[in-house]
C-alpha positions as CSV (number, residue, x, y, z in Angstrom):
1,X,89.8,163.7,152.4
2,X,92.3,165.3,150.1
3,X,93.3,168.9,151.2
4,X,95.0,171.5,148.9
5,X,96.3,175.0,149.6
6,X,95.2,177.5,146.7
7,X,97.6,180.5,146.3
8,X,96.6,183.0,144.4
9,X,95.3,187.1,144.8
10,X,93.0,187.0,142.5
11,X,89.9,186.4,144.6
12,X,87.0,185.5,141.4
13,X,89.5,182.9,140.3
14,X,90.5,181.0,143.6
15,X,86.4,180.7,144.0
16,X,86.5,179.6,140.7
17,X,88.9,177.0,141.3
18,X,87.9,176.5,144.5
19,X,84.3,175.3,143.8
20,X,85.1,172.8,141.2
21,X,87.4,170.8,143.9
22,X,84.7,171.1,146.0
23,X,82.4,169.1,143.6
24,X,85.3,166.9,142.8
25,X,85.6,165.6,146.6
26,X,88.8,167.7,147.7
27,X,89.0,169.9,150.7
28,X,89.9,172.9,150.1
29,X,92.0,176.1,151.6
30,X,92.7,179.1,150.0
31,X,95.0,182.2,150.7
32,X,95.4,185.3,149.0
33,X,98.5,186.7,149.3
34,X,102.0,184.8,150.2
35,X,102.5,186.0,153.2
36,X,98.7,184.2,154.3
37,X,100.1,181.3,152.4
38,X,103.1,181.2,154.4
39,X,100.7,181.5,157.8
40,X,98.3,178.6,156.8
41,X,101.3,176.2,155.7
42,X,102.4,176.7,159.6
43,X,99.0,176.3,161.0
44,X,98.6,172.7,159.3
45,X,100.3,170.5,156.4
46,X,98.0,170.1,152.9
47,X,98.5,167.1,150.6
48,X,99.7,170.0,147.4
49,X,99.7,173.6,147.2
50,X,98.6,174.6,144.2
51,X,100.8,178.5,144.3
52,X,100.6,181.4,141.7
53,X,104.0,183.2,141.6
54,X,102.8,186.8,141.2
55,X,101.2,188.2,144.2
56,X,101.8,190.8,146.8
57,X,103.4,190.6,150.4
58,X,105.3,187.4,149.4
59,X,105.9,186.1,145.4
60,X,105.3,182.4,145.0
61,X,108.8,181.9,144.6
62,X,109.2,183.1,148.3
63,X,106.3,181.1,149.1
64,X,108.1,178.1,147.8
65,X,111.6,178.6,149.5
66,X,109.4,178.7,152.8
67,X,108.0,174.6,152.1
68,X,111.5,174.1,150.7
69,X,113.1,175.3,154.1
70,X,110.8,173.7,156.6
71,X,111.1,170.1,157.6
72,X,107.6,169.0,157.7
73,X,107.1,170.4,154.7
74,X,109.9,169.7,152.1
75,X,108.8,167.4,150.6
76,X,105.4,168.6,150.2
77,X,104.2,168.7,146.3
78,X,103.6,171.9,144.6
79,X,102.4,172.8,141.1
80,X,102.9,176.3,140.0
81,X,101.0,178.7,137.8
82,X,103.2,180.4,134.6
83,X,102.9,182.8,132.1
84,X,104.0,181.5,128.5
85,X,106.2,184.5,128.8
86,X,108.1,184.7,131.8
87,X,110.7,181.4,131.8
88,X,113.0,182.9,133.9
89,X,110.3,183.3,136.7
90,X,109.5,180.0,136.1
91,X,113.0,178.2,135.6
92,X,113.2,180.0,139.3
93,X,110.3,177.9,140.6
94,X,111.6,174.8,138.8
95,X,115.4,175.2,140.8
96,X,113.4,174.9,144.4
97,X,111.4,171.7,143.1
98,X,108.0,171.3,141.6
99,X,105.8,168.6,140.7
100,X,103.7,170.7,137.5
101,X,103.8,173.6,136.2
102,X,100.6,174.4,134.5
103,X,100.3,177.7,132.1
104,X,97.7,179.3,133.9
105,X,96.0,181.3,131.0
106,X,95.3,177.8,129.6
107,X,94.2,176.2,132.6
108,X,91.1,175.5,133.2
109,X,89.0,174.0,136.2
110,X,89.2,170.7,134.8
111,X,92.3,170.5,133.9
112,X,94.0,171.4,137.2
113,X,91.9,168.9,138.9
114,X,93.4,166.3,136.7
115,X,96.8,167.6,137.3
116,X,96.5,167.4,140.7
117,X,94.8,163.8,140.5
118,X,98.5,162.9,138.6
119,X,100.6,164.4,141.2
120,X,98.5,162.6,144.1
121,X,98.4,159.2,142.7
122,X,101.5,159.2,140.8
123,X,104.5,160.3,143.4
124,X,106.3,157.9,145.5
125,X,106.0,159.5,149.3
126,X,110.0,159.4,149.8
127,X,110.4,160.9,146.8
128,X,111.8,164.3,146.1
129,X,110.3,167.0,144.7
130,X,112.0,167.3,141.2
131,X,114.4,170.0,140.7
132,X,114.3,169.7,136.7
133,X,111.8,171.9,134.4
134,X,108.7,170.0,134.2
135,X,107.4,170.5,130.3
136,X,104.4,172.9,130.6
137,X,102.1,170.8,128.3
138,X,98.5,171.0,128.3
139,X,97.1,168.4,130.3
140,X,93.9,166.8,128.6
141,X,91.1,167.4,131.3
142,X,88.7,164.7,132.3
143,X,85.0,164.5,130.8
144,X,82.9,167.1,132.6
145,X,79.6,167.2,134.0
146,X,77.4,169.5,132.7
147,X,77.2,172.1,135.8
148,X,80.7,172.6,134.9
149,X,80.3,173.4,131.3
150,X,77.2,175.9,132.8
151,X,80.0,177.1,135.2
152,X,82.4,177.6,132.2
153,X,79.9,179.3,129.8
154,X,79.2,181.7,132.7
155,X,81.9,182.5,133.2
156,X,82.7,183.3,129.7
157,X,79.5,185.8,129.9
158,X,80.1,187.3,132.9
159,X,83.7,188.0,131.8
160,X,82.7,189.3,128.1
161,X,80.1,191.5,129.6
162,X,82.5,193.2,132.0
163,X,85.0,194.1,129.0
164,X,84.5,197.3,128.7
165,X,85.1,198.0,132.1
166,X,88.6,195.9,132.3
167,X,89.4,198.0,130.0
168,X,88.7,201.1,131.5
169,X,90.2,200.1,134.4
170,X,93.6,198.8,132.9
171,X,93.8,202.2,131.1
172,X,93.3,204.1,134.3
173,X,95.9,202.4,136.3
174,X,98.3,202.8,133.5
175,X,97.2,206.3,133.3
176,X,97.8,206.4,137.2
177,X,101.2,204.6,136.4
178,X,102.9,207.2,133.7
179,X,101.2,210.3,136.0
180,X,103.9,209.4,139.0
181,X,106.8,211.4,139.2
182,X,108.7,209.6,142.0
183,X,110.5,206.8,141.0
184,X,109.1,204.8,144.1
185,X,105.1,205.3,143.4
186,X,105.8,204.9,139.7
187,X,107.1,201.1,140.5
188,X,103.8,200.7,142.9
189,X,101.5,201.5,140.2
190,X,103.1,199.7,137.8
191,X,103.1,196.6,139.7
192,X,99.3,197.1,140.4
193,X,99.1,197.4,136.4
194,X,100.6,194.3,136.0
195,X,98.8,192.6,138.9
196,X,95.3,193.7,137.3
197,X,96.5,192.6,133.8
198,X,97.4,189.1,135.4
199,X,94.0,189.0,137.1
200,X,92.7,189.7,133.2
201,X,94.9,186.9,131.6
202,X,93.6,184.3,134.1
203,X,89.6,184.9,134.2
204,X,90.6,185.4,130.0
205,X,91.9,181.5,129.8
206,X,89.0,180.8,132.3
207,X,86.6,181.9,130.2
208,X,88.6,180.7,126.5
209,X,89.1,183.5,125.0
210,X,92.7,182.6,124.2
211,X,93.4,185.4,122.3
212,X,92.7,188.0,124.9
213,X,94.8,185.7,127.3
214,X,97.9,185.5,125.4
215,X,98.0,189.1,124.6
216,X,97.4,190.2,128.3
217,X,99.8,187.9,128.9
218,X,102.6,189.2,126.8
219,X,100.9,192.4,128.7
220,X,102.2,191.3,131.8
221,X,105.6,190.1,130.9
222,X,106.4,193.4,129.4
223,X,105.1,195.1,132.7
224,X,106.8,192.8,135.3
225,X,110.0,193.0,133.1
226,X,109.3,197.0,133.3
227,X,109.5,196.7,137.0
228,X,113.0,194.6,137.1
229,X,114.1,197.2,134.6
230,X,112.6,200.5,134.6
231,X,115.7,202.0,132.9
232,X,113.9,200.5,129.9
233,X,111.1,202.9,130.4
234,X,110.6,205.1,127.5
235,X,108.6,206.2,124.9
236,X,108.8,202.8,122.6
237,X,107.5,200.7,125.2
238,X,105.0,203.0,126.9
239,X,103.3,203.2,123.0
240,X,103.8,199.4,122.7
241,X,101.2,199.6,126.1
242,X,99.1,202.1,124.2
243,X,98.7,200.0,121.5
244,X,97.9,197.1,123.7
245,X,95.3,198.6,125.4
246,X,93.3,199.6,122.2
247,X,93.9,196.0,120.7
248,X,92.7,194.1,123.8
249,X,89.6,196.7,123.6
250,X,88.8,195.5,120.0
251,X,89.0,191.8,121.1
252,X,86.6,191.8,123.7
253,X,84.5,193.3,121.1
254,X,85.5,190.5,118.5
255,X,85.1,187.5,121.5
256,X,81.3,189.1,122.0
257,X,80.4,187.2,118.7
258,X,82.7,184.4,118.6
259,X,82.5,181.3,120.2
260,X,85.0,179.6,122.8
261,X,87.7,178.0,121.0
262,X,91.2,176.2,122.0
263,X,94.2,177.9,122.5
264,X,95.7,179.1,119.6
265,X,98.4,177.4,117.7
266,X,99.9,179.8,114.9
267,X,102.8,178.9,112.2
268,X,105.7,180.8,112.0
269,X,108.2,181.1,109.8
270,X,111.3,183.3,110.5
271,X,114.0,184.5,107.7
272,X,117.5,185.7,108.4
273,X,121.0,185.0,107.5
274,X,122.5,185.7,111.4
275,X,121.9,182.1,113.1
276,X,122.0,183.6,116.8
277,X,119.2,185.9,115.5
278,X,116.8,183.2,113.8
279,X,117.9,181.4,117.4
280,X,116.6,183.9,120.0
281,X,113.4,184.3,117.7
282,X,112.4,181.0,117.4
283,X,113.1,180.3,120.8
284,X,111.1,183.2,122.1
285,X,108.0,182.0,119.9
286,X,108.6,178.8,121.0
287,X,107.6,179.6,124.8
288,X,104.5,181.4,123.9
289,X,103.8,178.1,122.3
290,X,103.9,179.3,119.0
291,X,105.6,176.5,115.9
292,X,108.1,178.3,114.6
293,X,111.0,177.3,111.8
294,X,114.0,179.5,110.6
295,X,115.5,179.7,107.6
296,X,119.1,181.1,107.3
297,X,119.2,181.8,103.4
298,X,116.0,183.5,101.6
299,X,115.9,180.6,98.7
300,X,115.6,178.2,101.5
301,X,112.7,180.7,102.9
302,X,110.7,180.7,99.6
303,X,111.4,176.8,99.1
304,X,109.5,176.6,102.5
305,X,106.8,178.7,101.5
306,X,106.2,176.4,98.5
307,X,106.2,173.4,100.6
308,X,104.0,174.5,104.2
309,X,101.1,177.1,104.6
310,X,102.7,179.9,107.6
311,X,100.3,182.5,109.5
312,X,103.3,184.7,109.5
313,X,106.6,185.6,108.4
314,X,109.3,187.3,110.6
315,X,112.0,188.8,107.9
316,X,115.3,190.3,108.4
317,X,115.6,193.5,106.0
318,X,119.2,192.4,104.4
319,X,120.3,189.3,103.6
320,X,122.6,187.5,100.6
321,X,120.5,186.8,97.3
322,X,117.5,188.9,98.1
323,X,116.2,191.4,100.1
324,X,113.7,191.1,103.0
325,X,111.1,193.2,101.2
326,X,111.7,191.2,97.9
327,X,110.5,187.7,99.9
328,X,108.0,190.3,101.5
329,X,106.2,189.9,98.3
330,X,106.5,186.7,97.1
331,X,105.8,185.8,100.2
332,X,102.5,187.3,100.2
333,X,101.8,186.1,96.6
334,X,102.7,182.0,98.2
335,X,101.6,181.6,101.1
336,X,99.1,184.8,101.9
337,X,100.6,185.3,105.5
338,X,100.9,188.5,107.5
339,X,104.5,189.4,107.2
340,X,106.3,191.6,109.5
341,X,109.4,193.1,108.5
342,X,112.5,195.0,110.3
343,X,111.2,198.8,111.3
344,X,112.7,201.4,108.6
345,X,112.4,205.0,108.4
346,X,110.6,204.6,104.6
347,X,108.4,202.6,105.9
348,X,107.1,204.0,108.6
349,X,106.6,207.6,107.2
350,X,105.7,206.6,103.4
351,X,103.8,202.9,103.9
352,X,102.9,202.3,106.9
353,X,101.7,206.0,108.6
354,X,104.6,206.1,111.0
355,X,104.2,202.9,112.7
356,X,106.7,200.2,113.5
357,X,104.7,197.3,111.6
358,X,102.6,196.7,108.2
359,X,100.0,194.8,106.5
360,X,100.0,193.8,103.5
361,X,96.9,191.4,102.9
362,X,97.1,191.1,99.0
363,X,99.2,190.4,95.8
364,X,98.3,193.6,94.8
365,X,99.1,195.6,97.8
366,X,102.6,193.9,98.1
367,X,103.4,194.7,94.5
368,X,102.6,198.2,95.2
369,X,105.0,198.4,98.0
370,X,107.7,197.0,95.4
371,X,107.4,199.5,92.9
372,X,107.4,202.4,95.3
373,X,110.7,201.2,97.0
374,X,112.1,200.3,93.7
375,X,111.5,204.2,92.1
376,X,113.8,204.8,95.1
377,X,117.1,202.6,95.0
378,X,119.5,205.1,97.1
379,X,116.7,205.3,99.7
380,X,116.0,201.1,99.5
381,X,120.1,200.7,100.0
382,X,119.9,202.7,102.9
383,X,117.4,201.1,104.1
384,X,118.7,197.7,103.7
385,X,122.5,199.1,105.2
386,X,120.7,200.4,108.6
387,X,117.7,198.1,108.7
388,X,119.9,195.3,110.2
389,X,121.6,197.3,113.0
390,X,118.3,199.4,114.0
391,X,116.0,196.0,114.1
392,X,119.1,194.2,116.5
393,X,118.8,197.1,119.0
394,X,114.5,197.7,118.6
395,X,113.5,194.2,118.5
396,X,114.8,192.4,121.4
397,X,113.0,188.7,121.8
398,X,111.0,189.3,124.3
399,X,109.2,192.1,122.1
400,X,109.9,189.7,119.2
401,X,107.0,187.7,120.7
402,X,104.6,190.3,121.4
403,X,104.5,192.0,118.3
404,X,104.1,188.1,116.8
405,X,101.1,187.1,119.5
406,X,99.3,190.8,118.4
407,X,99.1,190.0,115.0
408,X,99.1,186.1,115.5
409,X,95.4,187.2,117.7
410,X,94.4,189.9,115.1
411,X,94.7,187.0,111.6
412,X,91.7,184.9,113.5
């Protein structure tokens, strides 16, 4: 019989996991924390390891120098767990050799099983594990019996119904996390935060409600790049979590009368004249699996609009032959996307009540916005002259992509 090792602290989604092997034929052993991991690897050798990378006492990437390092285990197969979000974590799995990597906010039950089916009956034994980046595709899962799709729906109910207490609970441990004055506790807390929002993003996928999923996921990336980096800290990105919080409370209400759907795949379209800008962007949409474009020149932009149907549009303030809010609203008159423009001071305090992004839904409400800049051409050209500099050093990718993935989850 087939054994696998599951890694992973989340205890409701190893059982998860653990009980569809079960029915599959597999044996299986689990451990929840790295250091456990490391202690059951010693006590006997599984056929794959199936290891999370974000856990306590020992990360998965220790967890995976330890097989790399040991003799009698080398060359044992591993597929790893990822967040859409966090490539470098992942490119750092990928150096030590993997067989899969497997997005775990879109994996579900069956589809790990057949993962693991590939990597059993597809490696040669004297081959090495790959050192390359395997390409995290979705991995079509096999037909399912119905216990599973009972197991699936619920899980889906269980996990709705508890919504309101997730929520509760993330607030309070980032309530916890903000209180601590030593520097030491604070980065405790925070990685509980984060650990408790990965634990949401998982049983999210689990239960497909992707939209929940990729915004606690962009959750987590922000939090566990927080915790490399807590000189970054500050007001900006501790409102950004604010904001988060109450947006992931108003789509567990949302999920409550929808129905499970596939991931989302949203349309992107972003507009600006620096290529190393439009570069980074795309990119960073790109890994939360987003299909984005980039135009360099504005005409090209609207061309584009004529010719494809975007969910949004990502526009640089100033650029040669027209401005970013002109396309703002001929964009809106085309193609009816949610456009999100460069943060300006006019606005913030005139259009948008002070905060960092707007929605215009309608013709009507982007003509508006025209004439009111327009009665106000010395303000618009300062705007335009500061808007370039201020969006460079606000909007780094990273948060590129979770400003995108919170209104990309809000248009459904």
């Amino acid at each position: 019989m087939t054994n696998i090792l599951m890694v992973d602290d989340d205890l409701t989604v190893l059982e998860i996991y653990r009980q569809r092997f079960l029915r599959e034929g597999f044996a299986v052993e689990t451990a929840a924390d790295g250091l456990a991991a490391t202690q059951a690897l010693r006590a006997s050798r599984p056929d794959l390891v199936v290891l999370d990378l974000l856990m306590p006492k020992l990360s998965g990437i220790e967890v995976l120098k330890f097989i790399r390092s040991e003799s009698d285990l080398k060359s044992l197969p591993v597929a790893i767990f990822t967040n859409s979000f966090m490539t470098d974590l992942a490119d750092a799995a990928c150096s030590h050799g993997i067989q899969r990597a497997l997005v775990k906010s879109e994996c579900t039950p069956e589809i790990l099983v057949h993962a693991v089916r590939e990597i059993l009956t597809g490696r040669v034994a004297s081959e090495p594990p790959s050192t390359s980046v395997p390409a995290v595709i979705p991995t079509e899962p096999v037909a399912s019996p119905d216990s599973a799709a009972e197991s699936s729906a619920r899980v889906r109910q269980q996990f709705l119904e508890s919504g309101p207490a997730t929520v509760r609970a993330l607030r309070q441990l980032y309530l916890e996390f903000t209180e601590s004055a030593d520097p030491a506790q604070q980065a405790i807390r925070l990685g509980t935060f984060g650990r408790k929002a990965h634990y949401v993003t998982t049983l999210a996928g689990l239960a497909g409600c992707h939209r929940i999923a990729m915004l606690s996921g962009a959750l987590v990336a922000l939090l566990f790049g927080l915790l490399e980096r807590p000189t970054h800290i500050d007001a900006s990105t501790l409102n950004t979590i604010t904001r988060t919080l109450d947006f992931l409370e108003l789509l567990f209400g949302h999920e409550r009368e929808a129905v499970p759907e596939r991931p989302l795949v949203g349309h992107v379209l972003v507009v600006d004249d620096d290529p190393l800008s439009n570069h980074l962007a795309v990119a960073a949409l790109r890994r939360a699996h987003l299909n984005a474009r980039a135009a360099d020149n504005p005409l090209i932009g609207l061309e584009l609009l004529k010719q494809h149907q975007f969910d949004l549009i990502l526009l640089d303030v100033e650029m040669p032959h027209m401005t970013g809010f002109h396309e703002r609203a001929l964009g809106a008159f085309t193609a009816g996307a949610a456009v999100v423009a460069a943060p300006n001071l006019l606005l913030e305090t005139c259009f948008a009540q002070r905060r960092e992004i707007a929605f215009y839904r309608s013709p009507e409400d982007a003509a508006d916005l025209l004439a009111d800049l327009l009665r106000e051409p010395d303000a618009l050209q300062a705007m335009a002259d500061r808007g370039r500099d201020r969006a460079m050093r606000d909007y780094a990718p990273a948060r590129l992509a979770e400003t995108i993935l919170t209104i990309a989850a809000g248009l459904a």
